[in-house]
N, C-alpha and C positions, 0 to 999 in steps of 0.2 A: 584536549584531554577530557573524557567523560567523568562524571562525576556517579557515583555507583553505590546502589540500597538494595541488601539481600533481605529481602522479608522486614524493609523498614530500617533495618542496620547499615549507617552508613560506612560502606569498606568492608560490607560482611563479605562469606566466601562462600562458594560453593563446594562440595564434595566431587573428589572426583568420579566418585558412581552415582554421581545422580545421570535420572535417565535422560535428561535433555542433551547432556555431554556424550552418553555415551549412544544414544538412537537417536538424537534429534527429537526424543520424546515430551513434546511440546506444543507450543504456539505465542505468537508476539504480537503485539499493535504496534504501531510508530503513528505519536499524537503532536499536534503542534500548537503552543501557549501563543499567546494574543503577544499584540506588541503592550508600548510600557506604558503608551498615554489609552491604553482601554482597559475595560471590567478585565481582571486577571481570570484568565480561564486554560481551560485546555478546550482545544474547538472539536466539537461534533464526542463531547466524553462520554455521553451515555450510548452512541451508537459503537463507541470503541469499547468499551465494556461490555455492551450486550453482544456484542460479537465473540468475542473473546469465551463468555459465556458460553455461546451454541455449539463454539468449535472446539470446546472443551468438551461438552459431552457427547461431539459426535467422536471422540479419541474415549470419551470413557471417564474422562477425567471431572470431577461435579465440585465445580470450584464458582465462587460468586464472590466480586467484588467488597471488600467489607469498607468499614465507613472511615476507621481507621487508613486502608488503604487510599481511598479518594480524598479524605483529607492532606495525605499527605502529593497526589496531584496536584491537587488547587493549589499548596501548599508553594511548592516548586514552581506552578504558572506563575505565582506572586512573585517569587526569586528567579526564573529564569523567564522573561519575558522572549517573546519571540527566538524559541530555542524547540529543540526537539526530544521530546521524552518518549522514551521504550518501555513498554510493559511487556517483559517476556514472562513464562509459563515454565513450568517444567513439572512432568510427573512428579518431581524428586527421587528416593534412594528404594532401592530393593527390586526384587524379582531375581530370577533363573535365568539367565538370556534372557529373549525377547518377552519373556511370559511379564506382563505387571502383575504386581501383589496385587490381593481384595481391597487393601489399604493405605493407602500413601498419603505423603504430606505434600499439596504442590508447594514449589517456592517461587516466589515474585520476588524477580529481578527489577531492579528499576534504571534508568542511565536516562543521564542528560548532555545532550549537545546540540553546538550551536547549528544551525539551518545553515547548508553549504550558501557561500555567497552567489555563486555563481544563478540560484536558482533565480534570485532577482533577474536579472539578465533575460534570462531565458522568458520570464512574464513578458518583458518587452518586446524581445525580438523574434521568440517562438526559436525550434529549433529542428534540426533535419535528424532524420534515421536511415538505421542501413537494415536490411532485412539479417537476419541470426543464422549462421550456418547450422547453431546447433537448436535442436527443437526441445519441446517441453513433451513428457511421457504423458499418456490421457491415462486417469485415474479417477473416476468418480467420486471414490470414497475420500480421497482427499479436497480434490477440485475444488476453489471458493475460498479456503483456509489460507491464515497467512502462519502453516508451521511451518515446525523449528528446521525441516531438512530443504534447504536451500542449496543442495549443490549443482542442481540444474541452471539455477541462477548465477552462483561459481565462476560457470566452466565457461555460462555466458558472454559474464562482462570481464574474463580472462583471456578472449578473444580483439586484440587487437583493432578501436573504432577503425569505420573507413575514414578517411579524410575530412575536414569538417562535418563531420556528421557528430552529434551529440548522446546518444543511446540508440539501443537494436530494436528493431520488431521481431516478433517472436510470435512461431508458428508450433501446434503440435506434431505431434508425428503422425498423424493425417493431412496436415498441408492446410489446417483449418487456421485462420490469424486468434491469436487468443488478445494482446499485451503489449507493451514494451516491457524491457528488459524492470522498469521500477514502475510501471502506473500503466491503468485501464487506458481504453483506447475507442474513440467515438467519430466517428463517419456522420460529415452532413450532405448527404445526397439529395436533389430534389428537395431543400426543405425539412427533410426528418431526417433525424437524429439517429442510427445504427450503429449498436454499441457487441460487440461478442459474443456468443453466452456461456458462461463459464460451469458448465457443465461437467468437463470432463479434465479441466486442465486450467492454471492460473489464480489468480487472485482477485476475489470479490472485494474491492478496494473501500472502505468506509466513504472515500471522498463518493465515489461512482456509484454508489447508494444517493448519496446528497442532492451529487449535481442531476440525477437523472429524476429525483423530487422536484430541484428547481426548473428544470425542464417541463416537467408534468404540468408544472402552476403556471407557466410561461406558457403555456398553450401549444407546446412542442408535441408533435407526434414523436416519441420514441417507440425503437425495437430493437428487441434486444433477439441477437438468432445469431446462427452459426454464420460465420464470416470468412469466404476466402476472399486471395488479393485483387482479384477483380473485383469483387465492393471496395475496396481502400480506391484501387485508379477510378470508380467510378464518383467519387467523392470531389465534392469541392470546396470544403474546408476538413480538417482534423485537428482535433485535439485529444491531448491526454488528459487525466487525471489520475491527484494523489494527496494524501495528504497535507506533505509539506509544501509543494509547490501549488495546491489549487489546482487551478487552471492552466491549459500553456496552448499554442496554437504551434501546431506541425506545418513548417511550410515545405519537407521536400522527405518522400522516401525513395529510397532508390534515386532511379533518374525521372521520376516522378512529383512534378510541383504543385502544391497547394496553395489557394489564396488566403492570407487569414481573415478567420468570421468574427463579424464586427458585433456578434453580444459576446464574446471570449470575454474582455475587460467589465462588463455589465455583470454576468453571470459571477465573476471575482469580484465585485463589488456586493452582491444578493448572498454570496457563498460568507461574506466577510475571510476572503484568502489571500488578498491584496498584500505583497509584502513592499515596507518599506524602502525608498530609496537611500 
């Protein structure tokens, strides 16, 4: 069960006209607290809030973190160690239809829950995909944002897995690979590192900001460019990334097998993503 702060109120409520409920008029992070025997934090929090920030005012909306709100983060890392915390957005109340007021109040959501168990697992043993029947719309203006209208993602993971396969890959409606269904997606071909470019479609992941820093300092050529599935077969390791799980190593999409790449575990040790056993 989530534990839940409307504007810092715990068990506060939302209106039912506010606009995140009624257009999706919004945006969310999903952040993950350290375990219990380190510094209590929330990991990567000022790239989660400045993100939050950009894509707030590319919707319009001029909202900035306040100290009150971060304290009460850090706050929760202390009380909910190795668990997962959402900051969602929302315009909040008023406008005509679609039209927002000059004015608005955003409200910050908060929810806390625990890290699916499962994601452990998948650290060690990597896990397979099936390619997505359904595609993701190409949208510029949103592209890179992780808003509040998620039903593309929906209709995704409403789609029946293949058989041991563990999450989809997801293409747009150009045939371009953007994602999996929850985390960025990274091809090592010859050595360098080829990651999407979310341009027009998908979600610029706070981790895939990170990992592709630690890559830089690591002496990794990355590139990051439009990707069809001939780069994935051309590939011989993959991984994803995301916040709560880190790192993971892909070893099969389709009927296509990958070998896993032996800094996968190094890089979630340099990431500090490593989850407990």
């Amino acid at each position: 069960m989530a534990l839940v702060w409307v504007n810092q109120v715990a068990q506060g409520t939302v209106s039912p006209f506010d606009r995140g409920l009624a257009y999706g008029d919004g945006v969310f992070a999903t952040m993950r607290t350290t375990a219990a025997n380190q510094l209590s934090a929330v990991l990567f929090i000022d790239n989660h809030l400045s993100r939050l920030q950009q894509s707030c005012l590319r919707l319009g909306m001029h909202w900035q973190a306040s100290d009150a709100l971060t304290r009460q983060l850090l706050s929760l890392a202390t009380q909910y160690p190795q668990h997962c915390i959402k900051l969602l957005l929302t315009r909040g109340e008023g406008g005509r239809g679609y039209q927002a007021p000059s004015q608005t109040q955003i409200n910050e959501i908060v929810s806390v829950t625990p890290i699916p168990e499962h994601y452990q697992q998948w650290q060690l043993t990597g896990i397979a995909l099936a390619t997505s029947p359904i595609a993701l719309a190409r949208q510029p203006l949103l592209a890179g944002m992780k808003h509040l209208n998620r039903l593309e993602q929906v209709l995704i993971k409403s789609q029946p897995l293949v058989a041991n396969t563990q999450d989809w890959l997801v293409c747009d409606t150009d045939g371009w690979v953007i994602e999996s269904s929850m985390a960025n997606i990274f091809a090592i071909i010859d050595g360098k590192v080829v990651t999407p470019a979310i341009t027009h479609a998908g979600v610029s992941g706070v981790m895939r900001e990170q990992f592709i820093d630690a890559l830089l300092q690591d002496g990794f050529e990355v590139m990051v460019k439009p990707m069809r599935f001939d780069d994935i077969k051309a590939a011989e390791h993959i991984v994803i990334t995301n916040s709560l799980f880190g790192v993971v190593d892909v070893h099969t999409i389709d009927q296509f097998q990958f070998s896993r790449w032996t800094h996968t575990s190094r890089f979630r040790h340099v990431l500090s993503v490593n989850l407990p056993s």
